[in-house]
Every structure is written in structure tokens, then in C-alpha cells.
PDBQT receptor file of N, H, CA, C and O in Angstrom, charges set to zero:
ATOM      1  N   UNK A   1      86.151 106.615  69.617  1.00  0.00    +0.000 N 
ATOM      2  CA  UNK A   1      86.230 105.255  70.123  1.00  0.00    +0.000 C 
ATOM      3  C   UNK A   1      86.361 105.313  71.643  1.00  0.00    +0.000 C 
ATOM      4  O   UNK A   1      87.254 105.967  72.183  1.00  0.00    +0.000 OA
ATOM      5  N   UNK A   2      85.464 104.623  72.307  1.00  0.00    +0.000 N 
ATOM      6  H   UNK A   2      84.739 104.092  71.868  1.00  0.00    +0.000 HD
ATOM      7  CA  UNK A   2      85.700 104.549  73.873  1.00  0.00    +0.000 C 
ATOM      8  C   UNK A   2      86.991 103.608  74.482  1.00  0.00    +0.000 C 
ATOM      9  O   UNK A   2      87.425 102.500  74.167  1.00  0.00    +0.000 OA
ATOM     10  N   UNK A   3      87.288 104.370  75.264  1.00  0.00    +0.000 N 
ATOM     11  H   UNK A   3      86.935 105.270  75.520  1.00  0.00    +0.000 HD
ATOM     12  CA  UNK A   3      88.167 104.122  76.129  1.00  0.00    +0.000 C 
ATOM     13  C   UNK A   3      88.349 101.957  76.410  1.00  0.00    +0.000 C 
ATOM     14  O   UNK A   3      89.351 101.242  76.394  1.00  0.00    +0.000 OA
ATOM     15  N   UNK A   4      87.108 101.679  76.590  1.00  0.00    +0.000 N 
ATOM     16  H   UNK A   4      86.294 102.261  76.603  1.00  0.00    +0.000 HD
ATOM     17  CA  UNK A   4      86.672 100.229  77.289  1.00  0.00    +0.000 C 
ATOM     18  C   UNK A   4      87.166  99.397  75.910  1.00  0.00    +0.000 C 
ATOM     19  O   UNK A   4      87.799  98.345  75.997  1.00  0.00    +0.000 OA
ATOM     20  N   UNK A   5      86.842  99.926  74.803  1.00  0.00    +0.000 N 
ATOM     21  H   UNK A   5      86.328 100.781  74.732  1.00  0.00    +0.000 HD
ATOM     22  CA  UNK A   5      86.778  98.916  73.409  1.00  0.00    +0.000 C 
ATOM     23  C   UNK A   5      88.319  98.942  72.894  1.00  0.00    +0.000 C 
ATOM     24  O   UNK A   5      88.726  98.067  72.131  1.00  0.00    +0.000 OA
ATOM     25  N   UNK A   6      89.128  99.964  73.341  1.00  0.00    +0.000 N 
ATOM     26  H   UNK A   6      88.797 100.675  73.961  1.00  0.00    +0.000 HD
ATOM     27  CA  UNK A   6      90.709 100.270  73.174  1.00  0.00    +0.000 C 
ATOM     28  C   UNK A   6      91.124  99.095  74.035  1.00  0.00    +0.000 C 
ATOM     29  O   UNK A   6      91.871  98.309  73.452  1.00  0.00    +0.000 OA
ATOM     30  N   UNK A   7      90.759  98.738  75.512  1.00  0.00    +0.000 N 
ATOM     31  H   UNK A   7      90.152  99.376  75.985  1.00  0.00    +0.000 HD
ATOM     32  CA  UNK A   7      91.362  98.250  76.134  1.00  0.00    +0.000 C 
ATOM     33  C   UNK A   7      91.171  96.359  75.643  1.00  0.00    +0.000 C 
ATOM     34  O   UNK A   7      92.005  95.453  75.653  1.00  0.00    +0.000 OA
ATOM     35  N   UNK A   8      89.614  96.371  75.232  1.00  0.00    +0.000 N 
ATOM     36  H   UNK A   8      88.936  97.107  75.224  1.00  0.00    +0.000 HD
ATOM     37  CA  UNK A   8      89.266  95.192  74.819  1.00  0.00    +0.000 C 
ATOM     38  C   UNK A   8      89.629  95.023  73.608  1.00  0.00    +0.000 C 
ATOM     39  O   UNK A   8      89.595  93.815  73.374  1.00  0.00    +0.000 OA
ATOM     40  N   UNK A   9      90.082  95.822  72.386  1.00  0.00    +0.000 N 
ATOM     41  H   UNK A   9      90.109  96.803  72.576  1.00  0.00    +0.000 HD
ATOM     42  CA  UNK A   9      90.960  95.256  71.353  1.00  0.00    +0.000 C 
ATOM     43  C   UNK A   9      92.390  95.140  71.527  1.00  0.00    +0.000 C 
ATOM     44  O   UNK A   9      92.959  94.675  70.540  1.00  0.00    +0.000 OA
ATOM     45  N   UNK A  10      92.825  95.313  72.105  1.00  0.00    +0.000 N 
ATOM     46  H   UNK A  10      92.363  95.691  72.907  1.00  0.00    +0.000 HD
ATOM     47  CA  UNK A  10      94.267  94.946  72.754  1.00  0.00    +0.000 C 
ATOM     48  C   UNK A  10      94.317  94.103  73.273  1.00  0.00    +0.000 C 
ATOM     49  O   UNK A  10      95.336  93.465  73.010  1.00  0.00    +0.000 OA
ATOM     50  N   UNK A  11      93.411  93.467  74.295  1.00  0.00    +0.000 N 
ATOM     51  H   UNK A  11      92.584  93.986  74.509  1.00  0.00    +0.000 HD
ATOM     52  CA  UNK A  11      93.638  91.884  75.102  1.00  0.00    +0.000 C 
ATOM     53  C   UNK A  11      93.112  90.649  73.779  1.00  0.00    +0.000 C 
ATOM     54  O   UNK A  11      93.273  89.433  73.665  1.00  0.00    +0.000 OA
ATOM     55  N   UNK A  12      92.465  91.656  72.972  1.00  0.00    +0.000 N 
ATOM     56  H   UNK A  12      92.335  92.643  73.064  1.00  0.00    +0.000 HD
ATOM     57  CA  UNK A  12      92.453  90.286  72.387  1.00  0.00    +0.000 C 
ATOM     58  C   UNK A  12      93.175  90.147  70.810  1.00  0.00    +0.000 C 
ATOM     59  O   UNK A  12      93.030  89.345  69.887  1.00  0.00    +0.000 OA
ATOM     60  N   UNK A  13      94.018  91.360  71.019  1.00  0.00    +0.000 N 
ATOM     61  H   UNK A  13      94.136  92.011  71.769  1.00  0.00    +0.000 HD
ATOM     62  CA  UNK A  13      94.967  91.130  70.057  1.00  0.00    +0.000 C 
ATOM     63  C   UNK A  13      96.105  90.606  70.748  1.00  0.00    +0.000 C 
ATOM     64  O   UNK A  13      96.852  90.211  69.852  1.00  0.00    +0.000 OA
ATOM     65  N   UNK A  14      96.639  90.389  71.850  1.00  0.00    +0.000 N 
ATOM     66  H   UNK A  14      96.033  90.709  72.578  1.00  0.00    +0.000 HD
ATOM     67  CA  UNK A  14      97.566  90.013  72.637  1.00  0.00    +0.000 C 
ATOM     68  C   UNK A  14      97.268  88.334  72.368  1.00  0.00    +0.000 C 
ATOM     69  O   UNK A  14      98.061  87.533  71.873  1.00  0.00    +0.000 OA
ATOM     70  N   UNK A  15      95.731  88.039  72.903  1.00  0.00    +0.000 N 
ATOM     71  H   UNK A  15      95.087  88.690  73.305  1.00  0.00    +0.000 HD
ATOM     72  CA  UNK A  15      95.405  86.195  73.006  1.00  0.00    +0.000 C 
ATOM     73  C   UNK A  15      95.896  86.056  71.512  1.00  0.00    +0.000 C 
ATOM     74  O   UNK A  15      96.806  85.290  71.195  1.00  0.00    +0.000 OA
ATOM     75  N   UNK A  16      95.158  86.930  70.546  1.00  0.00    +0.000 N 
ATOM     76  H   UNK A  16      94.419  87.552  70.804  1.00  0.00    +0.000 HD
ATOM     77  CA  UNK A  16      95.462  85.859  69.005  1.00  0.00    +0.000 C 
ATOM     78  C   UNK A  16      97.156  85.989  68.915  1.00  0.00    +0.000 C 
ATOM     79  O   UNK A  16      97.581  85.000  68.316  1.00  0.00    +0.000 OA
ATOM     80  N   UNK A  17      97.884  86.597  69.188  1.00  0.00    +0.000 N 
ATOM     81  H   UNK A  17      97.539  87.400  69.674  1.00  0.00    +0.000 HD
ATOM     82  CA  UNK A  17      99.051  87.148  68.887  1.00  0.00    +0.000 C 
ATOM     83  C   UNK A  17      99.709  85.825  69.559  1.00  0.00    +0.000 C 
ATOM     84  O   UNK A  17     100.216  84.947  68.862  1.00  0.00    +0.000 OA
ATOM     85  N   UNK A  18      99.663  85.770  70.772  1.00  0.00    +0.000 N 
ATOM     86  H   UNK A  18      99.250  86.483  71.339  1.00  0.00    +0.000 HD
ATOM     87  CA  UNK A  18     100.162  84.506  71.713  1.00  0.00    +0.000 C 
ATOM     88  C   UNK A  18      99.781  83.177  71.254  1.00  0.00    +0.000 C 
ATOM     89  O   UNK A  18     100.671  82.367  71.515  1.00  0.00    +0.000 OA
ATOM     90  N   UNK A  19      98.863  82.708  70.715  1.00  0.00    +0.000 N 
ATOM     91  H   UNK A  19      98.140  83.366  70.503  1.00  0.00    +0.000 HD
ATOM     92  CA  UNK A  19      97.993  81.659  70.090  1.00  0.00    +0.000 C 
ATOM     93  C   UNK A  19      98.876  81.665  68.801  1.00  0.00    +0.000 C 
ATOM     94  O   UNK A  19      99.614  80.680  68.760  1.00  0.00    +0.000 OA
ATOM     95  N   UNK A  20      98.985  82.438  67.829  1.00  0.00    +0.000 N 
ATOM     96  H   UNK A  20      98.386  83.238  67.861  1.00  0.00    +0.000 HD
ATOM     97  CA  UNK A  20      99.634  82.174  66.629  1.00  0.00    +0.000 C 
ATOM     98  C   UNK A  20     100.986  81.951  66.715  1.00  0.00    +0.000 C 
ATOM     99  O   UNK A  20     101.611  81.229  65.937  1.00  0.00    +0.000 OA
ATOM    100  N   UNK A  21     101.789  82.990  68.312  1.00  0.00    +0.000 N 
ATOM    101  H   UNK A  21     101.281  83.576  68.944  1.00  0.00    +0.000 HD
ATOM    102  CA  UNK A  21     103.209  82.686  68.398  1.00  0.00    +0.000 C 
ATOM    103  C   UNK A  21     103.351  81.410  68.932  1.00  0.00    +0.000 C 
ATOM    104  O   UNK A  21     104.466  80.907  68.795  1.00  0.00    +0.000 OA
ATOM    105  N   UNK A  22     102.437  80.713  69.550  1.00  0.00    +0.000 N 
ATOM    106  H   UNK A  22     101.531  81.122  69.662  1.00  0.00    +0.000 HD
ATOM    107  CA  UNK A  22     102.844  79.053  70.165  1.00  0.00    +0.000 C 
ATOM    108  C   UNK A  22     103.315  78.258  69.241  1.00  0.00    +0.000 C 
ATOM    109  O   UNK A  22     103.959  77.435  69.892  1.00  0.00    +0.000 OA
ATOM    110  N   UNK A  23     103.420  77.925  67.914  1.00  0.00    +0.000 N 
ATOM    111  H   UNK A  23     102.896  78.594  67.385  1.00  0.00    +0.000 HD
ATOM    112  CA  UNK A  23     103.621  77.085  67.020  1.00  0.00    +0.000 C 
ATOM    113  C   UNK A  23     105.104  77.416  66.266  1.00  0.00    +0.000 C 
ATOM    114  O   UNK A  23     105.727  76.577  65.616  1.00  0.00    +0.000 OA
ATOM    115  N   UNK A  24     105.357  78.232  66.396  1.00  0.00    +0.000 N 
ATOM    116  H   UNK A  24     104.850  78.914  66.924  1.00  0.00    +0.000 HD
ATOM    117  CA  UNK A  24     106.687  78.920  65.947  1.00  0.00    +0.000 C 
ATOM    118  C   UNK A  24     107.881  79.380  67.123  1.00  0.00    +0.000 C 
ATOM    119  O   UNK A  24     109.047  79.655  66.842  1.00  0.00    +0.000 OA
ATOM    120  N   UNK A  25     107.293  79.388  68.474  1.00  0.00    +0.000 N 
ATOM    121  H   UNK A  25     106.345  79.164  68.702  1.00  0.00    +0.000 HD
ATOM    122  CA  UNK A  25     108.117  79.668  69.544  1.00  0.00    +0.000 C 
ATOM    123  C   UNK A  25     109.546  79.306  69.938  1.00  0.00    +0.000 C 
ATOM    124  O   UNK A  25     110.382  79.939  70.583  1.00  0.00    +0.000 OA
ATOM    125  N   UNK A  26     109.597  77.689  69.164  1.00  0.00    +0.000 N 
ATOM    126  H   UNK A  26     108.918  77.174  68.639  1.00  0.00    +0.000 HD
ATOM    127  CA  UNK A  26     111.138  77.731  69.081  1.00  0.00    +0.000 C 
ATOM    128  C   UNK A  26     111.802  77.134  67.827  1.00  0.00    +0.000 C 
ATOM    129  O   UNK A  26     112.838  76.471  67.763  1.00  0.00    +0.000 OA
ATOM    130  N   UNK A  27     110.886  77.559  66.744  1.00  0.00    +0.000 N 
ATOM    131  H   UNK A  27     110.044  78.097  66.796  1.00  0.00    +0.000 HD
ATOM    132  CA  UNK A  27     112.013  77.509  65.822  1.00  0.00    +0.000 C 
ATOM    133  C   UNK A  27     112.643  79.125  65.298  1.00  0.00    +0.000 C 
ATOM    134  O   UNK A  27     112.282  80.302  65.314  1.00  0.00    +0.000 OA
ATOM    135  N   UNK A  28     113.676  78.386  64.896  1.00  0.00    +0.000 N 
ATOM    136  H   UNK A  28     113.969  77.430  64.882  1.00  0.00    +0.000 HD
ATOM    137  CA  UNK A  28     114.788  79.449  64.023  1.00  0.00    +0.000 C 
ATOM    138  C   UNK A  28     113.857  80.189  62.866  1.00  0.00    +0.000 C 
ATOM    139  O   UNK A  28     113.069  79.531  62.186  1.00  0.00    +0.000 OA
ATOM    140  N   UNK A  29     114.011  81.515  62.719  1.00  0.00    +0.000 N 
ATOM    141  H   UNK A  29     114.651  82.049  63.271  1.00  0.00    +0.000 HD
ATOM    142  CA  UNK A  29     113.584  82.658  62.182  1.00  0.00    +0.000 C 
ATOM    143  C   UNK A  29     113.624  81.944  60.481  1.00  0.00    +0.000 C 
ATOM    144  O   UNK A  29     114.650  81.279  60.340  1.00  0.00    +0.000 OA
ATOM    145  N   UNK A  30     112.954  81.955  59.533  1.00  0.00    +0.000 N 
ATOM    146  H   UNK A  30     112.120  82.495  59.647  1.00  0.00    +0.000 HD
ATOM    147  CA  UNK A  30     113.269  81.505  58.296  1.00  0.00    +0.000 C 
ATOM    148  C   UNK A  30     113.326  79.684  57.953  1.00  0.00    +0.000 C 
ATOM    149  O   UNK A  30     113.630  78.983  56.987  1.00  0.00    +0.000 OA
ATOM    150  N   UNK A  31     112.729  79.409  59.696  1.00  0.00    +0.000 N 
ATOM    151  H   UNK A  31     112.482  79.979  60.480  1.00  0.00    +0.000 HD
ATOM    152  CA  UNK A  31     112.701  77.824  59.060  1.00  0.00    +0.000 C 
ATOM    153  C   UNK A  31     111.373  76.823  58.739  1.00  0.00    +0.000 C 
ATOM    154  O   UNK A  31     111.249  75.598  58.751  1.00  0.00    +0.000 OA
ATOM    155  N   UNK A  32     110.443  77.933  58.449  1.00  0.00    +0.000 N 
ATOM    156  H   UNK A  32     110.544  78.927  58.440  1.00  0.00    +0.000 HD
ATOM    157  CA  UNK A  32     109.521  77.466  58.900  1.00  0.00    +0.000 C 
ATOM    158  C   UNK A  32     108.594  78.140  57.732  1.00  0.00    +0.000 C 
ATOM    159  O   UNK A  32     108.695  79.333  57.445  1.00  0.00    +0.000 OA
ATOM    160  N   UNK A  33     107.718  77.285  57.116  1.00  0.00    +0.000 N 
ATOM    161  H   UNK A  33     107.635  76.316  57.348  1.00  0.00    +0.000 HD
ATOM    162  CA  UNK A  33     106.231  78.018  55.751  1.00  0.00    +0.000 C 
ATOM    163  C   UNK A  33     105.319  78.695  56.785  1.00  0.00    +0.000 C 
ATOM    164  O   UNK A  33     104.989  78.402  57.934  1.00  0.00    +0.000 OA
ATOM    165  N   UNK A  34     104.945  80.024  55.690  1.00  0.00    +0.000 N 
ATOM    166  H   UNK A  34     105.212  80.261  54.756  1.00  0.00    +0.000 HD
ATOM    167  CA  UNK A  34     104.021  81.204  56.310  1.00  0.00    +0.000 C 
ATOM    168  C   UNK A  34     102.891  80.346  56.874  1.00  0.00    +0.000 C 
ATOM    169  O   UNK A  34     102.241  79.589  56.153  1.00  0.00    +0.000 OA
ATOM    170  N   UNK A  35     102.707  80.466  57.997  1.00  0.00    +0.000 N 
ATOM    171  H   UNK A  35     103.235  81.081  58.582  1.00  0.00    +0.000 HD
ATOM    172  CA  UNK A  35     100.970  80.213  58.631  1.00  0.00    +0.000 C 
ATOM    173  C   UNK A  35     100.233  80.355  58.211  1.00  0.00    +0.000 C 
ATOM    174  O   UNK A  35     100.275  81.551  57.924  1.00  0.00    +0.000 OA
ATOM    175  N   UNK A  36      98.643  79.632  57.571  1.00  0.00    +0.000 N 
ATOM    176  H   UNK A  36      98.609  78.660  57.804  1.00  0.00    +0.000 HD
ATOM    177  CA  UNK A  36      98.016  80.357  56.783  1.00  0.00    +0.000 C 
ATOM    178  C   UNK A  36      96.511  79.865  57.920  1.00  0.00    +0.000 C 
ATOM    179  O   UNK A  36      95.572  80.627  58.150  1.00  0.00    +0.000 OA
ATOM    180  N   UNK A  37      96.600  78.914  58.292  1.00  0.00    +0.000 N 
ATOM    181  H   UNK A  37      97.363  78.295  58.105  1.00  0.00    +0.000 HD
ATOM    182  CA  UNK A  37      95.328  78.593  59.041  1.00  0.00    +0.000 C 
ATOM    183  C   UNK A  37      95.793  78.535  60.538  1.00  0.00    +0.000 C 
ATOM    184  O   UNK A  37      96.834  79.130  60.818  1.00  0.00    +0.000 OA
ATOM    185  N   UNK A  38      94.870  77.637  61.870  1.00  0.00    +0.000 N 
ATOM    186  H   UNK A  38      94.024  77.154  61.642  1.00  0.00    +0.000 HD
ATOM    187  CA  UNK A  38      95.210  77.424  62.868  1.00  0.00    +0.000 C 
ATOM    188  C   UNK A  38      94.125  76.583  63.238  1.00  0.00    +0.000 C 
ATOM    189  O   UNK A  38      92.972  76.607  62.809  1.00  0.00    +0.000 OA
ATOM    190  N   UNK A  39      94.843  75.541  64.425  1.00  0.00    +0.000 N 
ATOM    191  H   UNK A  39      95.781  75.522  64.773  1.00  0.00    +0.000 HD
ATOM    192  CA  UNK A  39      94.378  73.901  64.592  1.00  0.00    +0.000 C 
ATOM    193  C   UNK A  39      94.271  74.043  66.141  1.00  0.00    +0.000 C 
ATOM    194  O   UNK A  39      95.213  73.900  66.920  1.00  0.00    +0.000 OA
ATOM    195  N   UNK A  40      92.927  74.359  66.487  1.00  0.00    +0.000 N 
ATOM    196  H   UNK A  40      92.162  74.475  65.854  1.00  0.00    +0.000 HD
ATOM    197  CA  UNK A  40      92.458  73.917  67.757  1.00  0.00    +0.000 C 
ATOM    198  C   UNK A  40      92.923  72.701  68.236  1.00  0.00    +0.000 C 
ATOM    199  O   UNK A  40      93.561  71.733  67.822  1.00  0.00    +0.000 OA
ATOM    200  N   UNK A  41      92.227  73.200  69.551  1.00  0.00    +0.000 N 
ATOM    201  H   UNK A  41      91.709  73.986  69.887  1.00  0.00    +0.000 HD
ATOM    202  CA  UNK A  41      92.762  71.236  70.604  1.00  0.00    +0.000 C 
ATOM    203  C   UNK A  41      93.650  71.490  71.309  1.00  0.00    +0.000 C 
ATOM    204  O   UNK A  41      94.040  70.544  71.992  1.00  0.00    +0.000 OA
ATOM    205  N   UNK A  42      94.328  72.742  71.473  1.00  0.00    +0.000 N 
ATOM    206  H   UNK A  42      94.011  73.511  70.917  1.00  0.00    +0.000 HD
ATOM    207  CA  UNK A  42      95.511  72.692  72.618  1.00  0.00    +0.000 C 
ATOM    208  C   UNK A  42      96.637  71.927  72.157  1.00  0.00    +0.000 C 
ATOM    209  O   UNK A  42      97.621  71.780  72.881  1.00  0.00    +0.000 OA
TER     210      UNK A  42
């Protein structure tokens, strides 16, 4: 695996990672049903 495609699956495991943590960011650990989809629109 090249070097370039390591660096580019990491930035964009970081965006989805950040994108899925926005919706859960401040609730309490256990208060909340598993995520199963995600809702564009900002």
C-alpha cells in the first residue's frame, strides 16, 4: 500500500469520524439509540 493512500484513508476517516461525532457531542455516554443512518444539511 502506498504511502499517499495511508495518508488519504486517515483524513477521511478523521471527516466521517467528526461528522458522526457531531450529533452525540454533548450528550451523556448511554443516553442516546445506536446511530444507524446520517442526515445531511449541516
Amino acid at each position: 500500500m502506498e504511502l499517499i493512500n495511508r495518508y488519504r484513508g486517515s483524513l477521511l476517516g478523521l471527516a466521517v469520524g467528526d461528522a458522526v461525532g457531531t450529533t452525540l457531542e454533548f450528550k451523556a455516554p448511554g443516553s442516546f439509540t445506536p446511530i444507524e443512518d446520517m442526515v445531511g444539511g449541516g
